[in-house]
C-alpha positions as CSV (number, residue, x, y, z in Angstrom):
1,X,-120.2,-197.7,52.0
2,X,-120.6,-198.9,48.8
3,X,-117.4,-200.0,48.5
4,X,-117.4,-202.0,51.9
5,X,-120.8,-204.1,50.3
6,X,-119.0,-205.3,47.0
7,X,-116.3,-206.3,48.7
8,X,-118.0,-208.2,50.8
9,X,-120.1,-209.6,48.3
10,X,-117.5,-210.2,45.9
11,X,-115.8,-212.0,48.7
12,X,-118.6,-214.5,49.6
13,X,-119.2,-215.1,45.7
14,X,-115.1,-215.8,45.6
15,X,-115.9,-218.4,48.3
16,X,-118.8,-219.9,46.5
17,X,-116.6,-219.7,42.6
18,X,-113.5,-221.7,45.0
19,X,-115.8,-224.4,46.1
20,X,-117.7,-224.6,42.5
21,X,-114.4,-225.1,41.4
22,X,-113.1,-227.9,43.8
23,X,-116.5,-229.5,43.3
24,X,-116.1,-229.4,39.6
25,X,-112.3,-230.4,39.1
26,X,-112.2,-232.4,42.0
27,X,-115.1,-234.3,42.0
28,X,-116.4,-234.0,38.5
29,X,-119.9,-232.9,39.5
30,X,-121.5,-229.3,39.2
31,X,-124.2,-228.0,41.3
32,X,-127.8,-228.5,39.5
33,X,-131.2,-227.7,40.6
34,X,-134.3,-228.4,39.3
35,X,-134.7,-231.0,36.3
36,X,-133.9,-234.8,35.9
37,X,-131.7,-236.8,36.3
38,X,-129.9,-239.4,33.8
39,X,-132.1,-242.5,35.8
40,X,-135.7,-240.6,34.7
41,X,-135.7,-239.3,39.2
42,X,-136.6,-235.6,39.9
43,X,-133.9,-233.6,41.1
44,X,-134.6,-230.9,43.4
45,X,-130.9,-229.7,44.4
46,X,-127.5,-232.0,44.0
47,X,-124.2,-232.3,42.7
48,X,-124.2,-234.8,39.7
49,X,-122.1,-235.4,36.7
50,X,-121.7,-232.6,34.3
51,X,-124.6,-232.6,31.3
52,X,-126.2,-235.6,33.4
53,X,-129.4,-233.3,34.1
54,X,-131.8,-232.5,31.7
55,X,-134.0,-229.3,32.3
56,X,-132.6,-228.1,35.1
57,X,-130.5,-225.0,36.2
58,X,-126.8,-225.2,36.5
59,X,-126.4,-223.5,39.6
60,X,-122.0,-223.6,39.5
61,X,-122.4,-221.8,35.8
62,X,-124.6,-219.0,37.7
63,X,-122.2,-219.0,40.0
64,X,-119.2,-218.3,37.7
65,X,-121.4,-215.6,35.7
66,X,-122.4,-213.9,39.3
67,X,-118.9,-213.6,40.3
68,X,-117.5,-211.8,36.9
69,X,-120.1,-209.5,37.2
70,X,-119.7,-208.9,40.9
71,X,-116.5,-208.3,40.6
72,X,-116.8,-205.8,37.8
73,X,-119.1,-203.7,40.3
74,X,-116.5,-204.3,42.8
75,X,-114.0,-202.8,40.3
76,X,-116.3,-199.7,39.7
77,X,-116.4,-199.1,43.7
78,X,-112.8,-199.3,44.0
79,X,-112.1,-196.9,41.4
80,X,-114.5,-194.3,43.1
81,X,-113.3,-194.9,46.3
82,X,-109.7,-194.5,44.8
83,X,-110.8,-191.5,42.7
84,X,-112.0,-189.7,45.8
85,X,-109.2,-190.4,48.4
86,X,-106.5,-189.6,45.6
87,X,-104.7,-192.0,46.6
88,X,-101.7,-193.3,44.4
89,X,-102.1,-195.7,41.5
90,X,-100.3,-198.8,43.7
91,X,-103.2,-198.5,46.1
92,X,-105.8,-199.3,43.1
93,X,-104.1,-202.2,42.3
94,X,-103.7,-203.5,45.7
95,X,-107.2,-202.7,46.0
96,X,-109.0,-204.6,42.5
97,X,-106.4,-207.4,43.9
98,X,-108.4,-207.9,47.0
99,X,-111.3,-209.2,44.5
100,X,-108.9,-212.1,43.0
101,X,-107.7,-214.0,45.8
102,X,-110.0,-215.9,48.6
103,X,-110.4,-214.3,52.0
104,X,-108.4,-211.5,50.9
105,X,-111.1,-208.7,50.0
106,X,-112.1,-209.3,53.8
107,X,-108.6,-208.2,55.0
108,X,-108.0,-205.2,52.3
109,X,-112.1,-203.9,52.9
110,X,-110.7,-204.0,57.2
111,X,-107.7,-202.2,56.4
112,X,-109.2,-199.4,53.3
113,X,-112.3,-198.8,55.6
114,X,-109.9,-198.3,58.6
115,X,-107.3,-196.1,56.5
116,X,-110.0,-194.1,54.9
117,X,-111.9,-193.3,58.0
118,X,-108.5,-191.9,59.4
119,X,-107.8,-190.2,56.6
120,X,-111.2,-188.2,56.6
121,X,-110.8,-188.0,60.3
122,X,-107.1,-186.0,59.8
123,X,-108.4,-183.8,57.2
124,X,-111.9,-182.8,57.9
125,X,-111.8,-179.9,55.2
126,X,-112.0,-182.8,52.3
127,X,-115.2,-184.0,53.6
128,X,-116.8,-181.1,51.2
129,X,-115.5,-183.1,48.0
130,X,-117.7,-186.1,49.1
């Protein structure tokens, strides 16, 4: 279970990082809230020009900081899961991969969840090491 949470969460903050990053490179604006703007106006929640807000919270930064770390928790859960199937190295990999590329930690969480569920369900003796 705890597995199936990160990935999901890592998958949603991979979402928000590809967006930040569009956003950023694309557009040359960042995510802020809170603070004011460059013109003395309040700013509640926009994207603006990077270091044009004064005071407020760069929101794409928390983004990129959220994701690392996410991801690192995402890591840890793999690496238990892995640890406790004893499955093969390649697996692992594949696994920690899902974290990397968009949409793919939804497709590798369907298919691990599935696998591991069979797995457990073929061997019902192993379900003592969990």
């Amino acid at each position: 279970m705890m597995y199936k949470i990160c990935a999901w969460i890592t998958g949603i903050m991979l979402l928000l990082l590809v967006f930040e990053m569009i956003f950023k490179y694309g557009y040359g604006t960042e995510l802020y809230a809170g603070g004011t703007l460059a013109d003395g106006a309040a700013n509640t929640l926009s994207l603006q020009p990077e270091d044009s807000v004064t005071g407020g919270l760069n929101l794409s930064i928390a983004v990129l900081i959220a994701h690392g770390w996410l991801y690192v928790v995402y890591l840890v859960a793999a690496f238990r899961l892995w640890s406790l199937m004893r499955w093969n190295g390649m697996r692992l990999l594949a696994i920690a991969g899902g974290g990397v590329v968009p949409f793919l930690s939804f497709i590798v969480e369907k298919r691990v969840h599935r696998e591991t569920l069979q797995e457990l369900a073929d061997h019902p003796e192993a379900l003592r090491r969990y």
